[in-house]
C-alpha positions in Angstrom: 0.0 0.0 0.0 1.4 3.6 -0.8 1.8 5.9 1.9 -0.8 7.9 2.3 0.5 11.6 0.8 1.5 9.4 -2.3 -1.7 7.6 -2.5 -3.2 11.1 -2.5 -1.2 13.3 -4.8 1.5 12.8 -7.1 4.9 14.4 -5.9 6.4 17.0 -8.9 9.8 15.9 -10.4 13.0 17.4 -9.0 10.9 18.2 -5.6 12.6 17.4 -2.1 11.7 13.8 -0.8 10.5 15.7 2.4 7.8 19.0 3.2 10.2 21.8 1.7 10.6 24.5 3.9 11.6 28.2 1.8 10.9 31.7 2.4 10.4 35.0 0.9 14.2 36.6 -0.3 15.0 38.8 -2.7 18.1 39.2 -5.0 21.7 38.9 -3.4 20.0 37.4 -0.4 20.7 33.3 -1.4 24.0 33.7 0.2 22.6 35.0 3.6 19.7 32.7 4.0 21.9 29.8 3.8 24.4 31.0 6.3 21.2 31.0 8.3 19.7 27.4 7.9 19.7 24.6 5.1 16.2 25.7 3.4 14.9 24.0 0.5 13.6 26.9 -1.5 12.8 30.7 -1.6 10.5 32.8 -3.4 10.5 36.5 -4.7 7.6 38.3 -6.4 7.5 39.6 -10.3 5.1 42.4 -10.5 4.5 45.9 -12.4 2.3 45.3 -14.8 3.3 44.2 -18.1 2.5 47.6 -19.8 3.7 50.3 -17.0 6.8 50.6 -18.0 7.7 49.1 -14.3 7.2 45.3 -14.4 9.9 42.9 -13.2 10.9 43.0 -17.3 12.4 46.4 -16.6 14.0 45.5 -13.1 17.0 44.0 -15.4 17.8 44.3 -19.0 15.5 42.3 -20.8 14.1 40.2 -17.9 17.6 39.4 -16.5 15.9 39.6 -12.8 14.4 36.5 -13.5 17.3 34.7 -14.7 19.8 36.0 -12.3 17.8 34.7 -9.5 17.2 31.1 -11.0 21.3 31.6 -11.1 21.5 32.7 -7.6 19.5 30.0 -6.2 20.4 26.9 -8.2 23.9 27.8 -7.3 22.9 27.7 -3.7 20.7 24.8 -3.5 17.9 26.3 -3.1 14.6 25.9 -5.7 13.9 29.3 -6.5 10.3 29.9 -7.1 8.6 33.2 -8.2 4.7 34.9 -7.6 3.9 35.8 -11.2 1.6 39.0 -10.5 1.3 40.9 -13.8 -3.0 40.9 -14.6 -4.0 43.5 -11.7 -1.4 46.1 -11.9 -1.2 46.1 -15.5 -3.4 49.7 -17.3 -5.9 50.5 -17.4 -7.5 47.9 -15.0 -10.8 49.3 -15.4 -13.2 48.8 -12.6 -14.5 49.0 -9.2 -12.4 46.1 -7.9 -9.8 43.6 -7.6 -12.7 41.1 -9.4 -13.3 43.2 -12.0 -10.3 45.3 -13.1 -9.1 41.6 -13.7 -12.0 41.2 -15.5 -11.5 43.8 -17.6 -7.8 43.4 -18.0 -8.7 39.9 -19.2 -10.8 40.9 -21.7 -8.6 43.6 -23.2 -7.1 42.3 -26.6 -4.3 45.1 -26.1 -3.3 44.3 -22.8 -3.2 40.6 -23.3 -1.4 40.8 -26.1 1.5 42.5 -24.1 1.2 39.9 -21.1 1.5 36.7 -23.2 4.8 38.5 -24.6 5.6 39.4 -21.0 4.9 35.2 -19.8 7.5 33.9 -22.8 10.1 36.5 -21.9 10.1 35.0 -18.5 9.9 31.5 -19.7 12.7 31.7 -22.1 14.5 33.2 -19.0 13.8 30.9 -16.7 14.0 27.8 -18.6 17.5 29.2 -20.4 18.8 29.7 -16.9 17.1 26.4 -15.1 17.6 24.3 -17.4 16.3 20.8 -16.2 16.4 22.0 -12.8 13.4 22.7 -10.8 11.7 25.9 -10.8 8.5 27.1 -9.9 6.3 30.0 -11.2 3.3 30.8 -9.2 0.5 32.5 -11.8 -1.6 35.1 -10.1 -2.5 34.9 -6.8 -6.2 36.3 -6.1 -6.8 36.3 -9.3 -8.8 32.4 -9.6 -10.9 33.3 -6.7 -12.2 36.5 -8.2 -13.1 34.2 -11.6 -14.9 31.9 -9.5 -16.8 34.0 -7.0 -17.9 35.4 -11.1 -18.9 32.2 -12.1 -16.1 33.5 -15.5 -15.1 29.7 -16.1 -15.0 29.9 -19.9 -12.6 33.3 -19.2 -10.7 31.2 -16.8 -10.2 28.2 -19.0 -9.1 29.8 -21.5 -6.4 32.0 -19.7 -5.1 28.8 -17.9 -4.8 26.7 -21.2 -2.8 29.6 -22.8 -0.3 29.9 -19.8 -0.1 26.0 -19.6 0.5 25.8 -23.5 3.3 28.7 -23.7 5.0 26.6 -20.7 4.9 23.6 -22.8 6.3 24.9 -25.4 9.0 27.2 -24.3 9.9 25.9 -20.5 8.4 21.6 -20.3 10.5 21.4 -17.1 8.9 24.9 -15.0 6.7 23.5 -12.4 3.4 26.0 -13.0 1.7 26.1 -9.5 -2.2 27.4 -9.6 -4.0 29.6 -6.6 -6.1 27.9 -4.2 -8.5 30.5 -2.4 -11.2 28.9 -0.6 -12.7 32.5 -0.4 -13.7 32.0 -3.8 -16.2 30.0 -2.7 -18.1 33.1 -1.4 -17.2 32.0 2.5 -13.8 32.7 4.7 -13.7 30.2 7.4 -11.7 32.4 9.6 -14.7 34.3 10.1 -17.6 31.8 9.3 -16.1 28.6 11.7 -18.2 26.0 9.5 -18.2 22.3 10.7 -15.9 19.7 9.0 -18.5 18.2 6.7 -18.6 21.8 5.7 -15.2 22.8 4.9 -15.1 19.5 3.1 -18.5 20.8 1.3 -15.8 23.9 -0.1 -13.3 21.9 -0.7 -15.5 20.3 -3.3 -16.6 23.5 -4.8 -13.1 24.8 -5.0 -11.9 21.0 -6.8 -14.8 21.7 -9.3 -13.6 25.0 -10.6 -10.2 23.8 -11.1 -11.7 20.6 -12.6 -13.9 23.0 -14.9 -10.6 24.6 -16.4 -9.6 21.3 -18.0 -5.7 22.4 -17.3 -3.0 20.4 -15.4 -1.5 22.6 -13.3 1.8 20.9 -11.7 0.8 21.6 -8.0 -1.4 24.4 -6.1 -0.5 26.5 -4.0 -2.4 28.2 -0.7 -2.6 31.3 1.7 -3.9 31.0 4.9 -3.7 34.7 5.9 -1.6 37.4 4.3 -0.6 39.6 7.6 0.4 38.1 10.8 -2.4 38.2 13.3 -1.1 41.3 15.4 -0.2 43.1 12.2 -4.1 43.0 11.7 -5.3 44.0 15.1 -3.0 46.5 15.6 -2.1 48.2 12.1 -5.9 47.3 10.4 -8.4 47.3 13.5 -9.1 43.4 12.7 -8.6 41.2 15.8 -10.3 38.1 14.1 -7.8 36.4 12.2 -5.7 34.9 14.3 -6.2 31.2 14.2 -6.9 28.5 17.0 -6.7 24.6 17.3 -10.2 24.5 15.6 -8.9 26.6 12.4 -6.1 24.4 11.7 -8.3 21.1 11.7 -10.3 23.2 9.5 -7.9 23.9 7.0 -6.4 20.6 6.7 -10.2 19.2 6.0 -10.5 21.9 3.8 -7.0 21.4 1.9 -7.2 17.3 2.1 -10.7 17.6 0.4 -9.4 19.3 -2.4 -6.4 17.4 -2.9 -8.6 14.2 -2.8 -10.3 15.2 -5.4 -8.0 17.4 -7.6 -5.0 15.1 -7.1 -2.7 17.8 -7.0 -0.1 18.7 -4.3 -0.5 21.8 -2.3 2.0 24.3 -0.9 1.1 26.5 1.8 2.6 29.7 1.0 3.1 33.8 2.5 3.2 32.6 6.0 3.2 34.7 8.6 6.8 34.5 10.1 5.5 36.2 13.5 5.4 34.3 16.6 4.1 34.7 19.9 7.1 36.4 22.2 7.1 39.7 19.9 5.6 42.6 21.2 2.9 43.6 17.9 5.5 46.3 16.9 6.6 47.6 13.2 8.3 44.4 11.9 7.3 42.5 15.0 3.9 41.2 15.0 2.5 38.4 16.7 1.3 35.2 15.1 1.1 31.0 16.2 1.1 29.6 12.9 5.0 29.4 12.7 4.6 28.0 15.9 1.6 25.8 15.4 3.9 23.5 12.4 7.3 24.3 13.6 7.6 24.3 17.2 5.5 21.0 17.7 7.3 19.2 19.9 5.3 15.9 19.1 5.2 17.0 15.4 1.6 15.8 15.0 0.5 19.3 13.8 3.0 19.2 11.0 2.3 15.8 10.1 -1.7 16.2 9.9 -0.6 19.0 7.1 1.4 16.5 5.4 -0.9 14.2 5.4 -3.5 16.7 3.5 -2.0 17.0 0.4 0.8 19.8 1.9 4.2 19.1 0.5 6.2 22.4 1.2 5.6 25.7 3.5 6.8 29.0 2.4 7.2 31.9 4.8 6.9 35.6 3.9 5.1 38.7 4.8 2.6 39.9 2.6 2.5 43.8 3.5 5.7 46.4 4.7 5.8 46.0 8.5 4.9 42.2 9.2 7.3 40.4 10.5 10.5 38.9 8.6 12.9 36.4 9.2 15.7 38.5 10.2 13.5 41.3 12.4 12.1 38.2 15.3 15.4 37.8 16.9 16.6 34.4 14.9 13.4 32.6 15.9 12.5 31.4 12.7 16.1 30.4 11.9 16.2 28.7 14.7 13.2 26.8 14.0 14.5 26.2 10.4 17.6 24.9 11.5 16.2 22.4 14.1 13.3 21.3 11.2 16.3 20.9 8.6 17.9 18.7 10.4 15.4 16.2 10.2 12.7 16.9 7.5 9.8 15.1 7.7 9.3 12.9 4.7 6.5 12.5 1.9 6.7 8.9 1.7 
């Protein structure tokens, strides 16, 4: 009988043999975060817009940013993996919102026209810099649970089979990760504390809309918050995110019924790096979930994730002022080094 994560999901080619750990770094940093600790990967945003004048393209000549970064981290060990965030910011974005200035962007012969250049410049980048080595790219967070709160699946489809055929063509061995936000299903559980049979009742919903696209996607990724739990409170007046015992079960039901059904593996991604002993100051905010996987003495919590579908965690900040791994005193290194030193495995 297979183990139970491999009976569940298939593991991507060239991934670690145990739940990767990474976290967010940006360029010139590989050196630095492995003097810290041994991680497995680390991740960096490429954003703009892809007709501003500002994307990532422009960051480097030609899109070097994304090929000196694959450089960087292959030559360190490390997978480097990158948050593909072009849609939103790119003009005019016409709308009231996020949903539907994506929408519009979408929709806009013009502007896609310019992003489909902007996906093969970073493909022939990444792929002439990779490689057969493993990287990931990370298409547009958000952006899948605004299409499916609209009910856009025909808009969706077609945008995923574009991105999945470029990759074919121009980058086979880039792992393309898809967005899971179980908000799309019109409910947060943070806020809404449904029952098991529930969350499992989203997961569903969620599986069907990535079923509906009719795209294989390599593996999925998911954010449980964006902020750490005191950034909220404290900087946004929101004291209700923080998550207890009862959340976490919640979220592995939720993230081992989509998995069941999608057959994909999931990496949690933008954790929150704070941790209970800071003090809910500028870089410095408090948050358990850290904690909660890493600091586990039994290692059950970590292994109930595991045993979900979760094959990798990635920690990062998703706002100026939430807490980073070198502004909580070396807790998260510490954490790293201890995990790192004995992964837990995926078979």
């Amino acid at each position: 009988m297979l183990p139970l994560l491999l009976s569940l999901v298939p593991i991507p080619a060239g991934w670690p043999q145990h739940l990767a750990l990474g976290v967010m770094d940006g360029p010139g940093g590989a050196a630095k975060l492995v003097s810290h600790a041994r991680l497995d990967a680390r991740y960096a945003y490429l954003a703009g817009g892809v007709n501003t004048g500002s994307g990532w393209a422009t960051w480097n000549p030609n899109g070097a940013y994304a090929s000196n970064y694959v450089k960087e981290s292959l030559d360190r060990r490390l997978i480097p993996v990158f948050t593909y965030y072009q849609l939103l910011q790119s003009k005019p974005s016409r709308g009231s919102d996020e949903l539907h200035r994506d929408i519009s962007n979408l929709r806009d012969p013009q502007i896609m026209n310019a992003y489909w250049a902007d996906w093969q410049l970073l493909l022939r980048r990444v792929s002439a810099a990779g490689g057969q080595r493993t990287v990931v790219i990370h298409v547009e967070p958000d952006l899948w649970g605004y299409l499916q709160q609209a009910g856009e699946v025909s808009l969706a489809r077609r945008f995923a089979q574009r991105l999945l055929a470029l990759r074919n063509q121009l980058a086979p061995h880039v792992l393309l990760a898809w967005h899971l936000s179980v908000w799309g299903t019109r409910e947060d559980p943070t806020y809404s504390k449904p029952s098991l049979a529930h969350m499992d009742a989203l997961a569903a919903s969620s599986a069907r809309f990535y079923r509906s696209l009719r795209a294989h996607f390599d593996l999925v990724f998911n954010d449980v918050t964006d902020r750490d739990a005191g950034f909220y409170k404290v900087i946004e007046g929101n004291p209700r995110t923080a998550w207890g015992p009862g959340d976490f079960r919640r979220h592995d039901t939720y993230i081992k019924g989509f998995t069941r059904r999608a057959h994909l593996p999931v990496v949690l991604w933008q954790l929150p790096l704070g941790d209970t002993h800071l003090n809910n100051t500028w870089d410095q905010f408090r948050d358990n979930r850290l904690q909660w996987w890493l600091s586990d003495p039994a290692g059950l919590h970590l292994r109930a994730t595991r045993d979900s579908g979760v094959i990798g965690l990635l920690f990062g900040g998703g706002a100026a002022g939430t807490t980073g791994p070198y502004t909580d005193h070396g807790f998260f290194w510490g954490l790293a080094r201890h995990y790192e030193s004995r992964p837990l495995g995926l078979g």
